[in-house]
N, C-alpha and C positions, 0 to 999 in steps of 0.2 A: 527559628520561629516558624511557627507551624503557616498557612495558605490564610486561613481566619485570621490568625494575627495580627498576619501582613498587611490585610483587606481594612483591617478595624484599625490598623495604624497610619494608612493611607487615607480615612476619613478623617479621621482625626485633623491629620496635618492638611489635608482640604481645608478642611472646615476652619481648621487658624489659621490660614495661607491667607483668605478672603480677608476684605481690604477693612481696616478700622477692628477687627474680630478682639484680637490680642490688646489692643486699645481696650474695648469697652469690658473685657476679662477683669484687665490688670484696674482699670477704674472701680472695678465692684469689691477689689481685693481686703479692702478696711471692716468689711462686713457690715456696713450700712447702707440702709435702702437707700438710693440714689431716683427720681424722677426723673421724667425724659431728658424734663431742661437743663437743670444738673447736669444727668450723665452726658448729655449732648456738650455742656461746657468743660467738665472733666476728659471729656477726647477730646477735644479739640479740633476744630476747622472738619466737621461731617455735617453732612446733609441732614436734614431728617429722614429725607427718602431713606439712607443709605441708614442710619441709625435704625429707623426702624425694620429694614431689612436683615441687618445684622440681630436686632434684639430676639427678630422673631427666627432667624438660623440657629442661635444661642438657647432659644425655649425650646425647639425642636428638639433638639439634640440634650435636653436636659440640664444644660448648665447653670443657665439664669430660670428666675421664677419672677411673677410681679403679685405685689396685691396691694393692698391701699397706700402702704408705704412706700412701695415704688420696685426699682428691679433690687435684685440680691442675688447671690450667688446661692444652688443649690450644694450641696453635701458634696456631692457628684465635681461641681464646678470647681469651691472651695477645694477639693482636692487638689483639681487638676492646677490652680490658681498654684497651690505650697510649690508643686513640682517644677511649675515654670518657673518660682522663683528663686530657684538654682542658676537660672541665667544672669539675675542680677551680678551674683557674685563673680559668676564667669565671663560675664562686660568689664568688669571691673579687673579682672584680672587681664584679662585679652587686651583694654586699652594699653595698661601698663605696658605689655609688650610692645606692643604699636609706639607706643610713644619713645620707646627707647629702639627705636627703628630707624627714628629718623635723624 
């Protein structure tokens, strides 16, 4: 992986590391607009501060969009949403092991 790569794979995982992020991703995932109150009920237990800091880290960086209907995932986002949801499958397997661990 070339130094750029690296750079733009470290934001990346920044930007999802921050706290609620991958919550209000994975909330937009159905592809319906969601409102603050909404999406603040689909994560669960966030501030609004913290909602709205997250939403406007998430518009920044291109993922989410808002307009009358509320937030949505961009093209960009929807993307990155299919790719994370390769982890579903790999929770799901990874429990499996765990649980035959114990």
């Amino acid at each position: 992986m070339s130094s750029k790569e690296n750079a733009a794979t470290q934001r990346l995982l920044t930007l999802l590391e921050a706290r609620y992020a991958m919550r209000v991703l994975w909330s937009l995932r159905d592809g319906y607009p969601q409102t603050f109150r909404l999406l603040q009920d689909s994560v669960g237990s966030i501030t609004p501060n913290t909602l709205n800091t997250r939403l406007k880290e998430l518009r920044v960086a291109g993922f989410i969009e808002h307009d009358s209907n509320g937030y949505n995932l961009t093209l960009i986002g929807a993307d990155l949403v299919k790719r994370l949801s390769d982890l579903q499958a790999f929770s799901a397997k990874w429990a499996s092991v765990l649980g035959r661990k114990k």
